[in-house]
C-alpha angles and dihedrals in degrees: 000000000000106000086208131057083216089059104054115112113255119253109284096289098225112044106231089219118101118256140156096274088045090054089046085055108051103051125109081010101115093115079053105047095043099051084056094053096049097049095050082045086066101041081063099044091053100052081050098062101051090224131099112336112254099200123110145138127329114175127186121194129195147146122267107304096354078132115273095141094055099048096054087048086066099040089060085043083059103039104036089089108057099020136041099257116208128187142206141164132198121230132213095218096038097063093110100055111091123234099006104138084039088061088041096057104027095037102061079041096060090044088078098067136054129268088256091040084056100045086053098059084047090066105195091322102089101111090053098043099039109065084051095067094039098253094120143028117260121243120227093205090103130355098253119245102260091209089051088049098042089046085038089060094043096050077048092062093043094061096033085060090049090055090048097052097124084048110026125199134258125189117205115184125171133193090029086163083074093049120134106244097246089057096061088036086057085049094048094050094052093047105034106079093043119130105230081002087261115148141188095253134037115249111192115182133191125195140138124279112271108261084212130012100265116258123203133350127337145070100309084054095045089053094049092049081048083051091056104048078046116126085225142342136208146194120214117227124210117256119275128234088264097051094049092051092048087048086051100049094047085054108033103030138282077275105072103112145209114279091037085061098047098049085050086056097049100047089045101045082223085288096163085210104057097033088056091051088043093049088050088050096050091048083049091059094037087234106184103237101236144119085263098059094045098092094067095058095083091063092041094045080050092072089056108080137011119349085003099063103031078061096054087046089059092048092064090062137268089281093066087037101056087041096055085051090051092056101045088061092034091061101173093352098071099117113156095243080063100042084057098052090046099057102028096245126130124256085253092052090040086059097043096049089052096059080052093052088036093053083051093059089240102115130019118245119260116199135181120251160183124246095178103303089336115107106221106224112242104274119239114285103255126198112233092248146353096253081058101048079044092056091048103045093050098051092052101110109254106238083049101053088053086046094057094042081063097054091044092055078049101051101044088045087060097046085059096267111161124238098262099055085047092055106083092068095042084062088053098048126095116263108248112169081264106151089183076069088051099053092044091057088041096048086042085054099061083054116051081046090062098057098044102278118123102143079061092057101039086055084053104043086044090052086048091062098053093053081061114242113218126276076255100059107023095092088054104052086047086055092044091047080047087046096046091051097035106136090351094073102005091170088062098035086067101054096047088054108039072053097050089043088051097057127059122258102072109111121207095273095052092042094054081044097044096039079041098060092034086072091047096059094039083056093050082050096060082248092123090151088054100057093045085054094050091044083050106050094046098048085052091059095035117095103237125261129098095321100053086044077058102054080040091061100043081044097061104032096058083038074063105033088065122109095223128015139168105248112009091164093055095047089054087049093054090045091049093050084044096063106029101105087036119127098174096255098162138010093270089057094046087053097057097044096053087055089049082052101056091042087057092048090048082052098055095236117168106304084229091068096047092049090053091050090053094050094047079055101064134055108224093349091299131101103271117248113284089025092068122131086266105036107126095213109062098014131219086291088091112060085029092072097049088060102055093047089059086044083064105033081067089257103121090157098070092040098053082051093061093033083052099054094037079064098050103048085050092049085049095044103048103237104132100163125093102324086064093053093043083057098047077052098061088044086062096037087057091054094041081065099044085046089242085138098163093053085040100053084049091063100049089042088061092042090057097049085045095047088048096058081057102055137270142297095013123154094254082057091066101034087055093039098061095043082056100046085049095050100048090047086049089046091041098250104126104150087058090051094048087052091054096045091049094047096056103035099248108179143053132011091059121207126261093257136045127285130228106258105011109287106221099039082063096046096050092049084057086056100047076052098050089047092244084127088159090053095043091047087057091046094058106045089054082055091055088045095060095035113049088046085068103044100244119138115156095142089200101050083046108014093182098133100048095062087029089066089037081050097053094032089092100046101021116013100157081065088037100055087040087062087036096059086036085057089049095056099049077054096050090060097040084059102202128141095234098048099046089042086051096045095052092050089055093045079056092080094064101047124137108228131012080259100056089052097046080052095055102037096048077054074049097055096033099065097038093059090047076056129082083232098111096166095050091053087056099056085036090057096048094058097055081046095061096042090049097047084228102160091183090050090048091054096050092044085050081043090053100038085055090056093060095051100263105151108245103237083065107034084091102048 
């Protein structure tokens, strides 16, 4: 199934099969062992069962050869039978290849089932998944979202492992320290939402004790946090005395005595591997196992590990020599038709050189073989162990390990091996002004990009500019680092591009994009000043046309995304001016238009206007090509922004249609981030207006889940917060709302942009709830501050005047009917259904006479029932009900609040 022979999973990394090193393993490890087999006794129980699955994670921990290997060896030998068994290893030198343990578990997997079979527990995601576990080549249309494609690799093992019931999975990787990132965030993501942290498959990971405990971001944290959510976890101890007599005397004779054991066990610290190497080398040299030969086992024990090693390599010749070299760079990679090519042998003397290194008990012994009629390819040459494949590497000279890192670029490039597989010795090797360097890394970038690796590309793009790249090209690989890290790492995304827009080699296209993309991060960043300073600089200096249109439109909407500005009003005016003789002729135009469109909406202009806007915006009532939800251009702001402002023009229809499809492409996509929760968002914000609260509730809940899997305090956090917090104190549930608002954080101080609806107003509806009518007055009139002097009066996107004057109306109504007719006329000129209705209800409370109110609230009534507002009828006709004494009227408004989700204790408040 791999399309590459780069990409092919290694051979299982622990032979299943007993040997020394295994039976020095496996003493004094029945805690161990036990705890394996119950834990594999409940995988299959479970899948028995048909319920929950009862899997999880088992970690042993251990110093260098204290017998992980080996453990897990016998762990495969007990489960085969009954589970599907899959194996990885971690390498020192494969770190940086992304996704390497993941290809070494799925792929074999998915070797088991036919192409259709495949494409089915792929679901539609395929073309997303694939390319990750090198099944398919990636494309380089678009870099793939890396939080759809790690979500889209978990959702794989969960229904590979539901495939696999009658055989359930278990996943045995060792030497988990040496894991690429993407791997144990792959991991992460599978087991993290787990309730009891029980799966579906058994996950058993081995890796060396942490030197230090890990700090910030990054894969030794992401394996501690697996560690933690682990079923059990154990640290192997180092043989006893006991334990390294009983192994000598398997493997020397019954003979062996006392004080020979006891010095074995004192050179060796009860290590199983080295006392098993010790004890070889012993038999080799038919050393007679008594106290008078003990005294030679600390020289022999010496040629074990570091110098000593690296000496008794160089006594078997320069060939083996040069081979053991070749494989420690090669990795996985270390065929013999490579091997060749690295060290110049040929494939006879390649041969020849291995039994050497093989006699030696350096490397295992690959052989050629027949499955049927079907000739095996000679597996990778492997090192006996990692302390072994650690001592090589590092006494390879310097100058000739990046040399070699070279040739091996060299020689995979030329056996067909992709960019990205010949990466990870491009990044090893001297920089040396070698553009051929340049283009590799920047070919390996794109894609690693496109299969979900941006921390990949962004090693490679950063190694390509140290090489140097030329003055021709240096502009370009700093857009393209900007480009790899670009919301991901926002912070670092605007350094690499106001680099890349100080220096020469950017022509007009790439400037509009970088300058472009530069907005968007300082905006991820809440520096929503600086990318309209950056939009504006740029478009001053840009002949017109499309691409200064472009720098126009991300000027003025995160102009109007801030919090706070100097002359709202006036940069209304401009943008208005700007867009007057538009028609929506090309995408540029439509996304103007579409901003004009939201800041007409903010400033509560008549709701016909914004609705025509919207609709100019849009081509057949979509998003026109290149302005879609996942166009990388012009980004989902855009029709993002179209569909609030029909949320608030009282048309939800259209709105759900675009929420809806925002949902969908990202689904598709992938990208199941924060664009996905954004758009879950939208969905809720839609049924908050229709008065729909429990679907809409639905939809922010899972925003919010989805926003948190992504990181904290983002903009879609807040957004999401505050519709939440609205629609459970519209529903009365306060405490709830109170809950929601604490845990994330939802108050001053207020971000630097806007939030969805206005902040404050929502806040201070929670605190009129909650009875902290001081607080909430305060609130609010620190609400009406920000906003009038912006010019901004839509009374249902921030309905601060509304409770403001419900707030006063007790303690100073004169000054709350005066907010309350001022309300009424920003209403008035907004036009919908739902503000005037609104307005009038609230006009309601200073009235005159009992008359006058029962007049204003049935205009109340009647416009809100002409609105899609539901919710907003039902506490309307309440009202009138209670003002009329109608018992019959009262009955059908509770009947109708409780059909929008309002609790029932509360429907008549």
């Amino acid at each position: 199934m791999p399309t590459d022979p780069e990409q092919s999973p290694p051979a299982t990394p622990f032979a299943p099969d007993a040997s020394d090193a295994d039976r020095g393993g496996l003493l004094e490890r029945g805690p161990e062992l036990a705890a394996a087999a119950h834990a594999v006794d409940e995988l299959v129980a479970g899948a028995t069962a048909g319920g929950p699955g009862r899997g999880g994670i088992l970690v042993y921990r251990g110093e260098p050869g204290i017998g992980k290997t080996a453990l897990l060896a016998e762990i495969h030998r007990t489960a085969r039978d009954r589970c599907t068994v899959l194996t990885a290893r971690g390498g020192e030198t494969l770190t940086s290849v992304p996704f390497h343990l993941t290809r070494q578990l799925l792929q074999p997997a998915l070797d088991g089932f036919g192409a259709d079979e495949v494409r089915k527990l792929f679901g539609d995601h395929f073309d997303l998944l694939a390319p990750a576990l090198g099944i398919a080549p990636p494309s380089s249309d678009a870099p793939a979202d890396p939080q759809g494609v790690l979500l889209g690799l978990a959702r794989l093992l969960d229904r590979l492992a539901d495939r696999l019931r009658d055989r359930p999975p278990v996943l045995l990787v060792d030497d988990v320290h040496w894991s690429d990132a993407e791997s144990l965030a792959w991991l992460d993501t599978f087991t993290r939402t787990r309730r009891d942290h029980r799966l579906p498959v058994l996950v058993v990971l081995a890796h060396r004790p942490f030197v230090r405990e890990p700090q910030g971001p990054g894969a030794p944290a992401t394996l501690a946090a697996l560690a933690d959510r682990a079923v059990l976890t154990l640290g192997l101890n180092a043989l006893t005395s006991g334990a390294t007599a009983e192994l000598a005397r398997d493997v020397l004779g019954g003979h062996a005595d006392e004080p020979f054991c006891r010095e074995l066990w004192t050179v060796t610290s009860g290590n199983p591997y080295e006392t098993v190497e010790l004890l070889a080398k012993a038999r080799d040299r038919m050393l007679e196992p008594v106290a008078g030969s003990a005294g030679q086992l600390r020289d022999l024990g010496a040629g074990s590990r570091g110098g000593g090693l690296v000496a008794r390599l160089e006594e078997l010749g320069s060939g083996p020599t040069r081979l053991a070299w070749a494989t420690a760079v090669l990795g996985t990679d270390s065929t013999p038709e490579l091997l060749a090519a690295l060290t110049g042998m040929s494939e006879k003397q390649v041969a020849e050189d291995t039994e050497l290194l093989r006699a030696a008990r350096i490397v295992t012994a690959p052989t050629n073989g027949r499955n049927g009629l079907a000739l095996v390819p000679v597996p990778p040459l492997e090192f006996t162990h990692p302390l072994i494949a650690t001592a090589v590497y590092g006494s390879v000279p310097a100058a000739m390990r990046t040399a070699m890192h070279g040739r091996a670029a060299w020689a995979l490039t030329q056996a067909g091996s992709g960019p990205a597989a010949v990466s990870r010795h491009l990044l090893e090797v001297h920089p040396d002004d070698d553009q051929d360097v340049v283009s590799g890394l920047r070919a390996a970038a794109v894609e690693h990009l496109a299969v979900g690796a941006p921390d990949a590309a962004r090693r490679c793009l950063e190694r390509a500019l140290i090489e140097p790249p030329g003055p021709d090209t240096y502009a370009r690989v700093l857009y393209e680092l900007g480009c790899s890290s670009l919301l991901t790492a926002p912070a670092a995304t605007v350094g690499h591009l106001r680099s890349a827009l100080d220096l020469p080699g950017l022509d007009d296209d790439l400037r509009i994009d970088a300058t472009f993309r530069l907005t968007q991060a300082l905006a991820h960043n809440n520096q929503l000043q600086e990318a309209a300073r950056a939009a504006a600089v740029e478009h001053a200096r840009t002949p017109p046309g499309t691409g200064r249109r472009r720098l126009q439109g991300a000027h003025f909407m995160y102009e109007g995304f801030q919090a706070a500005e100097a002359d709202g009003p006036d940069r209304s005016r401009r943008l208005a001016e700007l867009t007057a003789g538009f028609t929506g002729a090309d995408n540029s135009e439509r996304a103007l238009i579409t901003v004009r469109g939201f800041d007409a909406m903010m400033r509560g202009e008549p709701a016909a206007e914004v609705v025509r806007l919207c609709d100019l915006a849009l081509v057949d009532g979509a998003p026109a090509r290149g302005l879609s939800w996942t166009d990388q251009e012009w980004g989902f702001e855009i029709p993002s922004l179209t569909g609030i402002a029909y949320a608030f023009a009282d048309r939800p229809d259209r709105a759900e249609a675009l929420f809806t499809e925002a949902v969908r492409a990202f689904e598709i996509s992938g990208w199941s981030g924060a664009h996905l929760a954004f758009a879950r968002a939208l969905l809720g914000l839609v049924h908050r207006r229709r008065g729909n609260l429990p679907l809409a509730q639905h939809h922010l809940e899972e925003g919010l889940r989805l926003a948190d899997r992504v990181g904290d305090g983002l903009p879609v956090h807040w957004d999401t917060a505050c519709l939440l917090v609205d629609t459970l104190v519209a529903r009365g549930r306060t405490a709830e709302a109170r809950t929601v608002a604490d845990r994330y954080s939802f108050g001053p101080p207020w971000p630097g942009a806007i939030v969805l609806p206005d902040g404050p107003s929502v806040l201070g509806r929670l605190l009129l709830a909650e009875g902290r009518t001081e607080e909430a007055v305060s609130t609010l009139e620190g609400a009406a501050e920000a906003l009038t002097v912006r010019g901004r009066h839509h009374i249902v996107w921030a309905p601060w005047p509304l409770d403001l004057a419900r707030a006063l109306a007790p303690t100073d109504p004169e000054r709350g009917a005066r907010i309350a007719r001022e309300a009424h006329g920003h209403a008035e000129r907004l036009g919908t259904h739902t503000a005037l209705g609104e307005a009038f209800r609230c006009l309601a409370l200073f009235a005159d006479d009992p008359a006058e109110s029962r007049r204003l609230l049935e205009q109340a009534v009647e416009h809100l029932a002409a609105s899609p507002s539901r919710y907003e009828e039902a506490r309307a006709r309440l009202d009138l009900a209670h003002a009329t004494g109608d018992a019959t009227a009262l009955a059908e408004a509770a009947a109708l609040a409780a059909t929008c989700g309002v609790d029932p204790l509360t429907s008549e408040v």
